[in-house]
C-alpha positions as CSV (number, residue, x, y, z in Angstrom):
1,X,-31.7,6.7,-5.5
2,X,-32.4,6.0,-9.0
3,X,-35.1,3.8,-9.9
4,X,-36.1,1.8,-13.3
5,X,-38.7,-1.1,-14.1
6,X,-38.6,-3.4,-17.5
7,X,-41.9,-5.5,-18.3
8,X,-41.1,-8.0,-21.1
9,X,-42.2,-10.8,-23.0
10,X,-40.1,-14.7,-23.3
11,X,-40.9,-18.2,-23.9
12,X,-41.9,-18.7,-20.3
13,X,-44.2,-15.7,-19.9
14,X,-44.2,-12.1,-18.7
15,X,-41.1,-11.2,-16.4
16,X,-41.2,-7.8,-14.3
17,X,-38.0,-6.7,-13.4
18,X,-36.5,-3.6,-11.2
19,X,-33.7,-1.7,-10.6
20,X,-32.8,0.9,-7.7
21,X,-28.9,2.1,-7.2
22,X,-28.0,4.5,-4.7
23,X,-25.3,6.9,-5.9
24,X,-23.2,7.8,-2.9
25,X,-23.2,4.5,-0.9
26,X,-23.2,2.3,-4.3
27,X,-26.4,0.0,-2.7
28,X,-28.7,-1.7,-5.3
29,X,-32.1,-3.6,-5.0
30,X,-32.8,-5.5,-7.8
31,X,-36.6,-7.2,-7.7
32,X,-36.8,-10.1,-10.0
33,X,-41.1,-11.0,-10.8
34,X,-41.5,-9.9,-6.8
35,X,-38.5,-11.5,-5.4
36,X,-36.0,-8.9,-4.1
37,X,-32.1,-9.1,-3.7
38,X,-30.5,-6.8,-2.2
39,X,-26.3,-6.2,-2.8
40,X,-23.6,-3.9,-1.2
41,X,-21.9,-1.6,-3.1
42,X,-18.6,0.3,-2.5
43,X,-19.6,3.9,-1.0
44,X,-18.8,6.8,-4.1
45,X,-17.3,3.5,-6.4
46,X,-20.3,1.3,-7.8
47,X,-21.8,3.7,-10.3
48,X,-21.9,1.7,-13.5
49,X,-21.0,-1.8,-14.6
50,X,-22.9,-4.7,-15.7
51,X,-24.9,-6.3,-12.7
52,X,-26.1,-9.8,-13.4
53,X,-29.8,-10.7,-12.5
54,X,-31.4,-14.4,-11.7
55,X,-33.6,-15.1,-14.8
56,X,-33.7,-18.7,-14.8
57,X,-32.6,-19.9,-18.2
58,X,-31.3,-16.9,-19.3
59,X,-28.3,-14.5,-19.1
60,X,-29.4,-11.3,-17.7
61,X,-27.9,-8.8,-16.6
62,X,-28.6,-4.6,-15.5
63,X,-25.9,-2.5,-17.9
64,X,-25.7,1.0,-16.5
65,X,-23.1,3.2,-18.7
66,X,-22.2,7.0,-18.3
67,X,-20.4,9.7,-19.7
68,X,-19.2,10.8,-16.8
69,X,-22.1,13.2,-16.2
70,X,-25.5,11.2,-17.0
71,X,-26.0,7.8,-16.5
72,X,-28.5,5.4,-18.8
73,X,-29.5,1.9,-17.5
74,X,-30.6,-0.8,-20.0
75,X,-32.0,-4.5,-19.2
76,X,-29.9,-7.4,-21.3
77,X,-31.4,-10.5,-21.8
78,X,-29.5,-12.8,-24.1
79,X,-27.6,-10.6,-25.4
80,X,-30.1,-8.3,-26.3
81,X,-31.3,-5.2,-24.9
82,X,-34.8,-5.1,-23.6
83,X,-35.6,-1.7,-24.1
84,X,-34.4,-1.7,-27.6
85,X,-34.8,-5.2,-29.0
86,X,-31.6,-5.2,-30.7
87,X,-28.0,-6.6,-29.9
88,X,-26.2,-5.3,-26.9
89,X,-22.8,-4.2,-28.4
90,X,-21.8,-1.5,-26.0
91,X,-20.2,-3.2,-22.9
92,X,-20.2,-0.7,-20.0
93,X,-16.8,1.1,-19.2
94,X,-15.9,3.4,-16.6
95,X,-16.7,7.0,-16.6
96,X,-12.9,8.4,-16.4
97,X,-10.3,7.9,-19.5
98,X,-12.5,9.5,-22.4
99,X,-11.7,12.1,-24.5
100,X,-15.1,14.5,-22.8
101,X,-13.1,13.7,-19.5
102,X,-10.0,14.8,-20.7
103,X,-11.5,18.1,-21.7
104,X,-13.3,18.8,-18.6
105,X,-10.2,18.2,-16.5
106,X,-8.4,20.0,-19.0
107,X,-10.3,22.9,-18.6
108,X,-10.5,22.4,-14.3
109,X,-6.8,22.4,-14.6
110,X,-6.9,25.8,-16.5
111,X,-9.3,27.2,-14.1
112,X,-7.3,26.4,-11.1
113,X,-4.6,28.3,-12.5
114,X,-6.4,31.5,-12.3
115,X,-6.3,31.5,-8.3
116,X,-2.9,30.3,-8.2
117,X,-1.3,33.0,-10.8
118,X,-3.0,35.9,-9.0
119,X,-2.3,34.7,-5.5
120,X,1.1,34.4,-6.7
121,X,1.2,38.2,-8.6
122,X,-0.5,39.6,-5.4
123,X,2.3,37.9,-2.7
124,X,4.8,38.3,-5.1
125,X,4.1,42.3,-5.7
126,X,4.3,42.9,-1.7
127,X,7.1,40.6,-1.4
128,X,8.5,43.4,-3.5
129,X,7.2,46.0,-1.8
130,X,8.4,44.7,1.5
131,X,12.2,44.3,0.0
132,X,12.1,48.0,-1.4
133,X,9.2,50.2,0.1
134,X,9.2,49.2,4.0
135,X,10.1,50.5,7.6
136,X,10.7,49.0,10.3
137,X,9.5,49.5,13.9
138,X,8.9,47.8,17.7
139,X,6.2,46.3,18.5
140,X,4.8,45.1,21.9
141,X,2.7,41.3,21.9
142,X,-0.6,42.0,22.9
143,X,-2.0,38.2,22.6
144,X,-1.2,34.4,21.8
145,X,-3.0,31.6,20.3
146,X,-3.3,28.9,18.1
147,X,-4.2,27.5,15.1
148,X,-4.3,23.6,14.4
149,X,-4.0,22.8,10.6
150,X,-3.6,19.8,8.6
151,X,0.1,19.7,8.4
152,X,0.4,20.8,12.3
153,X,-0.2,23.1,15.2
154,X,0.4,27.1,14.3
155,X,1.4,29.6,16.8
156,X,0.4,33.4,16.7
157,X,1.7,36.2,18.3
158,X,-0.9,39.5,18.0
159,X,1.1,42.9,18.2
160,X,0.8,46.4,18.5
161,X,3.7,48.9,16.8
162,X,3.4,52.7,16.0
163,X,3.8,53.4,12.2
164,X,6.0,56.1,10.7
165,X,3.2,58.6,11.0
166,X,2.6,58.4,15.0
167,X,-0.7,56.0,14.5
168,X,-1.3,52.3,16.5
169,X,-1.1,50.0,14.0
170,X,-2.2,45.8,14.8
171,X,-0.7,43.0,12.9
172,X,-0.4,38.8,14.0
173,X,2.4,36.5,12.6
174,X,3.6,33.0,13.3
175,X,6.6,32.1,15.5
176,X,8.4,28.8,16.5
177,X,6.9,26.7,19.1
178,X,9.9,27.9,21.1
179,X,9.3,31.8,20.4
180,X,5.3,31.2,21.3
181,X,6.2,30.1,25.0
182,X,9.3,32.4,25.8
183,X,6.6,35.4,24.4
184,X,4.9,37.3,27.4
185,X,1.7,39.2,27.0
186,X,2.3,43.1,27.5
187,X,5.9,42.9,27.6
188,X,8.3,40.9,25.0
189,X,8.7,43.5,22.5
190,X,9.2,42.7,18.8
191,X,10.7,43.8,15.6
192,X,8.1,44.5,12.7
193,X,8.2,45.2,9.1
194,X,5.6,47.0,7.3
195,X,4.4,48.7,4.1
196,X,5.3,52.4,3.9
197,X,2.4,52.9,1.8
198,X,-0.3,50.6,3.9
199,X,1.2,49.8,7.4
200,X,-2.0,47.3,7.6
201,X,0.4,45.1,5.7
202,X,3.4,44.2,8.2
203,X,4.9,41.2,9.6
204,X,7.8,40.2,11.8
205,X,11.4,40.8,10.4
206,X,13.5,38.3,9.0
207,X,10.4,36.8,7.2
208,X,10.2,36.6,3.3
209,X,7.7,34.9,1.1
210,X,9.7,33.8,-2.0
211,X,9.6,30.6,-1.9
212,X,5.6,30.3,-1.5
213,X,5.8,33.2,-4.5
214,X,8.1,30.9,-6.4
215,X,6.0,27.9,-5.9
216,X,2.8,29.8,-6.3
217,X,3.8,31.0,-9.4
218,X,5.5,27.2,-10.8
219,X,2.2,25.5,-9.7
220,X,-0.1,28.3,-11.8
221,X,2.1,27.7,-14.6
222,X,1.5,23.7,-14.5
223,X,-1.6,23.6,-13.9
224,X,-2.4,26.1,-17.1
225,X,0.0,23.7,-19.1
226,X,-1.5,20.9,-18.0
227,X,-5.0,21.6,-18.6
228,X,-3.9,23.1,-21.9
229,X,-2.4,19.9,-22.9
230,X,-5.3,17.8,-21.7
231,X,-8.0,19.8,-23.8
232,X,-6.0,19.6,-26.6
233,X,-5.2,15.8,-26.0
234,X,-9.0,15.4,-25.5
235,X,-10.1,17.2,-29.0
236,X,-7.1,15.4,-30.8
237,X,-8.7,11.3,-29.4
238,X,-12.6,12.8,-29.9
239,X,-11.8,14.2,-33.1
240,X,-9.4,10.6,-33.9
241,X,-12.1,8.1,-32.9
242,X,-14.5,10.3,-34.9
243,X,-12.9,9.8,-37.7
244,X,-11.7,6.0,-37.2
245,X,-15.5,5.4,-36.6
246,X,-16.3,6.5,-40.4
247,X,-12.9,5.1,-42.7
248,X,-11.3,3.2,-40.0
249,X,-10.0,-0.3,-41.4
250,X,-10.1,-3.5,-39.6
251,X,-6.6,-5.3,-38.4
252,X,-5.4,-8.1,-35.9
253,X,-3.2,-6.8,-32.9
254,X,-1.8,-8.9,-30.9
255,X,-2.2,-7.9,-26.9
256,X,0.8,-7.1,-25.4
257,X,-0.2,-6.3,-21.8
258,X,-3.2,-6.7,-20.1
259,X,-2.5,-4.3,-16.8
260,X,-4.7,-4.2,-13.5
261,X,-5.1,-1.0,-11.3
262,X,-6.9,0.8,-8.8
263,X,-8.6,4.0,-9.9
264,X,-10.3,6.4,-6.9
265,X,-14.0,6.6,-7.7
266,X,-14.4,3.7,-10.0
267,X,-12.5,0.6,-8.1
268,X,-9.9,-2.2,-10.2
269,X,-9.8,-1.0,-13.9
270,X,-8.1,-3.0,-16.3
271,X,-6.6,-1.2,-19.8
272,X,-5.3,-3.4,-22.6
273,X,-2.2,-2.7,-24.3
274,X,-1.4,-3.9,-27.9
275,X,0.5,-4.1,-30.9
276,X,0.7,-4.4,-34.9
277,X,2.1,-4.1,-38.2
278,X,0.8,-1.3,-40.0
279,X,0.3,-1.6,-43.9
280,X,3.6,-0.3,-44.7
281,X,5.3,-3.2,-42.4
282,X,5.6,-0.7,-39.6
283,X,5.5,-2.0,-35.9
284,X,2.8,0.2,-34.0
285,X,1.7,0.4,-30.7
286,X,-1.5,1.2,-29.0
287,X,-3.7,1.0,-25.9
288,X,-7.7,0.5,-25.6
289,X,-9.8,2.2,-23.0
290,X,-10.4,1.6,-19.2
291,X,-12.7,-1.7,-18.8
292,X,-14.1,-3.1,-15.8
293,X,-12.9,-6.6,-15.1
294,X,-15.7,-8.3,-16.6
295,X,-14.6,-7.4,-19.7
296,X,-10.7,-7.4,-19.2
297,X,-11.0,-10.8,-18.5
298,X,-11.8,-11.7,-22.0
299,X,-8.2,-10.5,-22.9
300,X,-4.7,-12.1,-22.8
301,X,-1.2,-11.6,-23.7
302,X,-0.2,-13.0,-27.0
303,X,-3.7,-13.1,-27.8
304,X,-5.8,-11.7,-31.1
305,X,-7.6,-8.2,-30.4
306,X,-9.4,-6.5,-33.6
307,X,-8.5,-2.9,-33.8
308,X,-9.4,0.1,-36.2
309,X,-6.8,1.4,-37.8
310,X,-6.5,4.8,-39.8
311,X,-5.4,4.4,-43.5
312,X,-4.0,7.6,-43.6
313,X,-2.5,7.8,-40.4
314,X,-1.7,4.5,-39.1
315,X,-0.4,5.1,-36.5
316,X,-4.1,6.3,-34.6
317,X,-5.9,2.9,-33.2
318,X,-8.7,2.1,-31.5
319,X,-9.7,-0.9,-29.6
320,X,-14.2,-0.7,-30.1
């Protein structure tokens, strides 16, 4: 629970106000000179927005902003922040869509690719070994059982074989529903394959891993392309809005779609799509950030939006 108290001076006295969210369930209690609401919020969604406040004869409203990582909450009254005294320009916008974010999943994309590429190397070099470097023997099944998942019901037969060098090796495989039943403890024999060099590694015959090796290996490879795309995208917009922040030139777009979705963790989004001539006559397209529907709503197709443009790239935008 995070909790935060403005005291503050208008026309019509003293005014105490506070603030508590709850993070997981989204719940806040906002106290108003000693009367307290109370509003729901949407469990793991409702972490930062504006969240207007009964001040009678005034706009007020809690803004509560993040990066994605810390969160800062700031009282508006009027337009004007209470803890600094000066003009509240930055409206509060979800956490996600940012070039930080884009960089941290950038680099959680990269990291799961670690697991995946040496999962894949270490199935894919028995796979090999199994195809080149096995023998064979007969097993007997020593137990059954089960194994429910989340795509399904496994069945496992445990076996005993004798390996190559007279020793009583153990091993347990899946079979078909079918196989499971028909199998009787003590007595249905089986076929096993194991590793000449390490019979502990063995399995049933007629089984290969490829495929999961193949897909093992393509999912490692997207995931470290992905999340080396992402980084980079992230560097390229932080190091872009950077830049448009210090020369960038003012110009009219003209919005071109103003697009409504639903974003896991954060609730209806809106982003703003636009478009404009660039100063060599050049038609240009660009998008702004994610908003929340407060601010969305301020936008409409055909509409005016003022955009910073790059001078020497003009091409790079950015909706403020």
């Amino acid at each position: 629970m995070s909790r935060h108290h403005w005291e503050f001076d208008l026309e019509d006295g003293r005014h105490i106000v506070e603030f508590e969210q709850g993070y997981f369930l989204g719940n806040r209690k906002i106290t108003v000179d000693g009367t307290t609401t109370t509003e729901r919020g949407r469990p793991f969604m409702d972490h930062s927005g504006q969240y207007p406040i009964r001040l009678e004869g005034h706009g007020a409203a809690v803004w509560v902003t993040t990066n994605g990582f810390t969160y800062a909450f700031d009282l508006v009254v009027d337009g004007k922040s209470v803890t600094s005294g000066r003009t509240a320009t930055r409206v509060p916008r979800p956490p996600l869509g940012g070039p930080r974010q884009m960089q941290v999943l950038g680099a959680v994309a990269a990291v799961i690719a670690i697991p995946l590429a040496f999962t894949a190397w270490s199935q894919g070099f028995d796979e090999y070994r199994y195809q080149n470097a096995s023998a064979t023997a007969s097993g007997v099944v020593e137990a059954k059982s089960t194994s429910a998942g989340r795509y399904g019901t496994s069945y496992l037969l445990s076996y005993a074989f004798v390996d190559g060098a007279g020793l009583i090796r153990r091993g347990r495989d899946s079979v078909s529903r079918g196989s499971y039943d028909a199998a009787q403890i003590g007595t249905t024999r089986v076929s096993v394959v194991y590793l000449r060099d390490d019979p502990s590694v063995n399995r049933f015959s007629g089984k290969d891993n490829v495929l999961t090796v193949v897909l093992l290996a393509v999912g490692a490879a997207a995931s470290a392309v992905t999340g080396g795309y992402l980084f980079w995208a992230g560097r390229r917009e932080a190091a872009m809005l950077v830049r448009l922040n210090e020369i960038g030139q003012s110009a009219t777009a003209t919005v071109t779609k103003v697009k409504a979705m639903i974003m896991r963790g954060v609730g209806q989004v809106i982003r703003v799509e636009y478009a404009y001539e660039d100063p060599f006559g050049k038609r240009r397209k660009g998008r702004g950030p994610l908003m929340y529907p407060t601010e969305g709503a301020t936008y409409s197709v055909g509409g005016s939006v003022r955009i910073l443009i790059d001078p020497d790239r003009p091409g790079d935008s950015v909706l403020p």
